[in-house]
N, C-alpha and C positions, 0 to 999 in steps of 0.2 A: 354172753348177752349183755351183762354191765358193762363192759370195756368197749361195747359195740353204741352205747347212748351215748350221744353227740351233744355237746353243750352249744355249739353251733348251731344246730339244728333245732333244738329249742329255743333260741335267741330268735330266728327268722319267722319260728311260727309263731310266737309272739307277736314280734312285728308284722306279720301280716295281718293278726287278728284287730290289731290294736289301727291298722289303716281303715278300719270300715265304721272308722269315727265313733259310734255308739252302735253297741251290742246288743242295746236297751232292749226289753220282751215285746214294748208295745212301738220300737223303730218299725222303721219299712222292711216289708219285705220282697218288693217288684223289684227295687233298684239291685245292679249287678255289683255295685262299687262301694254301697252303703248300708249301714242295718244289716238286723240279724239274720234277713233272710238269706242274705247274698254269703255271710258269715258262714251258714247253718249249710248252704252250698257249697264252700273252698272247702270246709272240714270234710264232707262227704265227700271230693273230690280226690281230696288226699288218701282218704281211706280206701279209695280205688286203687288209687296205687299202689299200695303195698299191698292188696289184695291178690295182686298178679301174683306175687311170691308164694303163696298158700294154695298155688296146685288145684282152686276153685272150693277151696276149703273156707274162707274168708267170707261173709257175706255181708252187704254194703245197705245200709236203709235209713230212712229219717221216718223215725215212728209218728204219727201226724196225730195230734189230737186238740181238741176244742175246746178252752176257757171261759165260761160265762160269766158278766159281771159277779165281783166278790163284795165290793163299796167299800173295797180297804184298797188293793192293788193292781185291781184288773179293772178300769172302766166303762173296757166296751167287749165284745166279743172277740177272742182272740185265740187263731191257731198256731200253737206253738207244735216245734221240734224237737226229738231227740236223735241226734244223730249217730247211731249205734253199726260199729264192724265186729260183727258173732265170727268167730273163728271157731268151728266146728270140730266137738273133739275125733278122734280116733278112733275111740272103740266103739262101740254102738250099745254095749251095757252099761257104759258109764254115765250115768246121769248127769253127775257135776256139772253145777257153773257156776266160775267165777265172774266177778264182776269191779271194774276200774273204772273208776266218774272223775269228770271236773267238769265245773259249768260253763256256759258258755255265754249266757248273757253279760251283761255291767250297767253302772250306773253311776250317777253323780251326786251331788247332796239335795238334791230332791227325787225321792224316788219315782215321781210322778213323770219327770223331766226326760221324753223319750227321744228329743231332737240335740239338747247340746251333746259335744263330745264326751264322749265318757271312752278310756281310751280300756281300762279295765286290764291292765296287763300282766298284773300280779293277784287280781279280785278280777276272773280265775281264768286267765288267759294261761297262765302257769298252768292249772290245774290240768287245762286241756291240751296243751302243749306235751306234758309227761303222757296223759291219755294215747295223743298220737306217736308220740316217740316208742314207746309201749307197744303199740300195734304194728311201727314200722319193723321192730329191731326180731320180732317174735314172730309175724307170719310166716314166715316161711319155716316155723319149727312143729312138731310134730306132737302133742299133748294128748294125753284120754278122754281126757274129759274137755266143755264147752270153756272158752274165754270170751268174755263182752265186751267192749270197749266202747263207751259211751260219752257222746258230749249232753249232757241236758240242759234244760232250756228253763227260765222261769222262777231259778234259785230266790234272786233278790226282790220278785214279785210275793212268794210264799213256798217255796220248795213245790212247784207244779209238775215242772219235768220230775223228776225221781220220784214224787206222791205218784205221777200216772204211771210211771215204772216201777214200781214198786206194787201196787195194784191190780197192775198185768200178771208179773210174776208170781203173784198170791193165784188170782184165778185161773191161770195157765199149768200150775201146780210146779214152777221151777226149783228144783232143788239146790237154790242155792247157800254154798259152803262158804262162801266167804264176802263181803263186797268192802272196795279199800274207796273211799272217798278222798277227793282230793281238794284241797279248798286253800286258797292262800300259801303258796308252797315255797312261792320264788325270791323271797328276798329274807335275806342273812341280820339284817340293822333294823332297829328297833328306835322308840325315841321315850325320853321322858322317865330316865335322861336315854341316853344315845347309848345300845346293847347290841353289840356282833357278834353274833353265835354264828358261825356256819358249820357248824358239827353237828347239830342235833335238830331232830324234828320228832313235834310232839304228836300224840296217838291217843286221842280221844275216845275211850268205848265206855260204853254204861254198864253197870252191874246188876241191877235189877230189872232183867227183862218188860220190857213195854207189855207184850199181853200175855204177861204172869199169870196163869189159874190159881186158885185157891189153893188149890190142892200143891199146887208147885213151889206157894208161898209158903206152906206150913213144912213143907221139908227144906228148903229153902233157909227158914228160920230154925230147925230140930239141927242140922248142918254147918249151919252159919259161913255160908256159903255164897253168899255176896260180893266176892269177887273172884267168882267161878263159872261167872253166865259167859257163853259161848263170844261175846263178844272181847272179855275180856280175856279167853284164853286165845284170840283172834290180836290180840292188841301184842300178846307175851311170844306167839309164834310172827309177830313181825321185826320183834326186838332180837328174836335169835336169828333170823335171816339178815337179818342187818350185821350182825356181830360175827356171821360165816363168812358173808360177802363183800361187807362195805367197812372192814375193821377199822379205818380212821374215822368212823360218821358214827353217830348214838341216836339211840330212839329213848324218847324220856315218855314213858308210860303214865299217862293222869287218868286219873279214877274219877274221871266226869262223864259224862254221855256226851259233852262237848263244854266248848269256853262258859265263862258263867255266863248265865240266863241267856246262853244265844244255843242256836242248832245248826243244819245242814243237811245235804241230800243224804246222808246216811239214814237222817233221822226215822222218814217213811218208811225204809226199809227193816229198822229196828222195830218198829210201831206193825209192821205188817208180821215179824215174828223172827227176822231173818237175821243173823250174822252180820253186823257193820260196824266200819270204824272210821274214824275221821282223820285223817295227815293234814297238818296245818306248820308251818314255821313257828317259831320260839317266842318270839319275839314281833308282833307287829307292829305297824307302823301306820297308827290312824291319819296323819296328812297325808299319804298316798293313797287311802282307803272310804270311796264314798263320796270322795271330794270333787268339787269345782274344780276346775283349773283354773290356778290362778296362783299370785305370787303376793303375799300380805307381810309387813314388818322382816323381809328379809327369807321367809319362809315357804318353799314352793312347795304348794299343794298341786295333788291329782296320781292318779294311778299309772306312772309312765312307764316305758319299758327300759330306761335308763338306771330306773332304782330295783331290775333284778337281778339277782345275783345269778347268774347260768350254770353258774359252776355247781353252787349249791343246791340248785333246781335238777342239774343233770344227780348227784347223790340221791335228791330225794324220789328223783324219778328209779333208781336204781334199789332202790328198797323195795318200791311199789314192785317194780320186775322179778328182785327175788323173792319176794314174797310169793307171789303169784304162779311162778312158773315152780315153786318148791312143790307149793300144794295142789298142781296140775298134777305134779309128775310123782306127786305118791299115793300109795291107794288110797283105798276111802277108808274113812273112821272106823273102828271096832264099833260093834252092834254090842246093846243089852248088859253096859258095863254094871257091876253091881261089887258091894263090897261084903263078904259074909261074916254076918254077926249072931249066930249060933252060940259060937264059942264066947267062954268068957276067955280072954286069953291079950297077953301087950303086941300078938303078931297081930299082922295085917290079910286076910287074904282077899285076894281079888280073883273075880272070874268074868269071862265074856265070850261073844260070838264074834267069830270073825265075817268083814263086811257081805254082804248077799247078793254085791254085782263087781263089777271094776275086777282091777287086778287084784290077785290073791297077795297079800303080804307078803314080806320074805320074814318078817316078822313079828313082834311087840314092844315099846318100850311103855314102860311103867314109870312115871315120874312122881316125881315126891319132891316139897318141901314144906318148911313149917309152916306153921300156920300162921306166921307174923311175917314170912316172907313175901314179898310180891311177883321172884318170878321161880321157876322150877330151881335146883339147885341139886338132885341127883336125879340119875335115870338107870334101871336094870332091861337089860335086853330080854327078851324069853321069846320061844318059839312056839309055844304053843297057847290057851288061851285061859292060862290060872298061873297064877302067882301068890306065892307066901313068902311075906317079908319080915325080918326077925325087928320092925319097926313100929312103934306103936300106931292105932289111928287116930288115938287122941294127943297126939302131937304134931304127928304131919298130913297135910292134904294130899292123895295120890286121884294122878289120872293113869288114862292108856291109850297110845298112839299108835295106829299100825305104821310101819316103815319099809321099804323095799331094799333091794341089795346092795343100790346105791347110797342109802341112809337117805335117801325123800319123806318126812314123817306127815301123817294127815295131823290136821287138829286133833289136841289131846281132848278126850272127853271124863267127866267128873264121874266117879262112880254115885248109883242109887242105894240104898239099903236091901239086903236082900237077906231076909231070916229062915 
């Protein structure tokens, strides 16, 4: 399926996104040729397509929902879109869903400004481009569990799209395992001074859960376990799919909840309780970002589709897919991890319940590294659902992931105390 994403194919959906002149929230949306409506149409259109491939499994929708004046970013009254292909999983006990975003509005240096061009290509035409590349290359495959594929609407307005989905999936009761945001992905060159990374893309997840309990904080704090929250073991399980499948490309791991003082459609999802993380390129490039079009002292501003890189776009869209289809295709997470401190003793034991729907394991792995490490560094297989390790627990952090025959591992989860 990575050898199957087309750099080509992302270049054209760009370009088609980037003809409908401004993507703006508050553009038109009557006209077939222009604004976000007509946008918010091709995208769902496409998604039809590759829907055929999925056997009626794929299902095609633009979620509609209504914005009332905000007197920051919204005006007037406004119905926005998100335009989402649910690819329905396989088995009927498995809950999971994942979930793949990039936005689809743009904007220019006035955020207000819904008529000039804003062509948006890489600010997040990219994002949505990997979104559908994603959906094309993968319908017609066969998973257990539910995959999302969503364009949202509303980013550069206040994260409105993903706030309403995110929302949804709180009061709907979605269990979702993972969501991979996609925001600024497409271009390799940087400026100030001038930086070409095309190898790596950063991975934004935060450490201290948004709606932490008391009670979560105070073991949280007994643990010192701050960079063990689900998002960041979500961030360490995309650097190993990357390092399985995409061995010339690197995922650089930062311990932010996203760039300074800025956020993203993960954010509402994190705020709502769930699993998210941010993919962003290395390096940006603010005269393409935000900008007028226009050309000053020698220096052309505006977000074109000439300054992305496809190549680099089609990698980081291939992270996104092996990530995705890893954690489709393995079972769901061990239940009730705990770590037993009874004993005074330098071993480690662990014990757990294996998951209580989805496919049964083929078995466990147990990861461990120190405590000053940031990503795992060993792992013990075991078959059944306890482990004793001749390792101390006051030197190293241990999780436990269930894994199937083909080594598919879920999310690893942190052990609780258990006396």
């Amino acid at each position: 399926m990575v050898d199957a994403i087309s750099a080509k194919t992302l270049e054209e959906d760009i370009r088609k996104m980037v003809s409908f002149g401004t993507r703006h929230t508050l553009s038109d949306t009557k006209s077939k040729k222009r604004g976000i409506g007509a946008a918010r149409n091709w995208v769902e259109s496409e998604f039809k397509k590759y829907a055929k491939a999925s056997g009626g499994r794929m299902k095609v929708e633009q979620d509609t929902f209504t914005v009332k004046p905000d007197g920051r970013r919204i005006d007037k009254p406004v119905v926005m879109a998100n335009v989402m292909a649910t690819l329905q999983g396989t088995d009927p006990n498995d809950k999971r869903i994942i979930i793949v975003s990039g936005h689809l509005d743009s904007r220019v240096t006035d955020v207000m400004n819904a008529t000039a061009d804003a062509p948006g290509a890489n600010d997040d035409a990219s994002g949505v481009a990997l979104v559908m590349e994603m959906a094309r290359v993968m319908a017609s495959k066969q998973f257990p569990c539910t995959l999302i594929f969503v364009a949202v609407q509303g980013e550069e307005q206040g994260l409105y799209g993903s706030t309403h989905m995110a929302k949804r999936a709180k009061a709907e009761g979605w269990n979702i395992v993972g969501m991979l945001n996609n925001d600024i992905v497409g271009n390799s060159t940087g400026f100030d001074p001038e930086i070409k990374d095309p190898k790596h893309v950063r991975i934004f997840s935060e450490g201290v859960p948004a709606n932490e309990t008391p009670e979560e904080a105070r073991v949280r704090r007994q643990l010192s376990s701050e960079n063990d929250s689900p998002s960041r073991q979500l961030a360490r399980y995309i650097k190993t799919a990357c390092e399985q499948y995409l061995p010339d490309f690197g995922v650089l791991i930062e311990y932010r909840p996203d760039r300074f003082l800025r956020g993203g459609d993960h954010t509402p999802f994190n705020q709502q309780g769930f699993t998210a993380v941010r993919f962003t390129e290395v390096n940006e490039n603010f005269n393409h970002q935000h900008q007028d079009l226009r050309t000053e002292n020698g220096i052309e501003y505006g977000d074109k589709p000439e300054f992305v890189d496809y190549e680099y776009l089609r990698k980081n869209t291939g992270v996104n897919l092996a990530t995705m289809a890893s954690l489709a295709w393995a079972p769901p997470a061990p239940q009730n991890v705990g770590v037993l401190t009874a004993k005074l003793t330098n071993r480690t034991e662990l014990k757990w319940d294996a998951p209580a729907a989805g496919e049964k394991p083929a078995g466990y792995y147990v990861l461990m590294r120190e405590t000053s490490s940031p990503v795992w560094q060993q792992k013990f297989f075991v078959t059944g659902t306890t482990a004793d390790l001749p390792h101390s627990k006051d030197n190293y952090i241990f999780a436990v992931a269930s894994v199937d025959a083909e080594g598919h591992e879920s999310l690893p989860v942190t052990p609780k105390v258990v006396r």
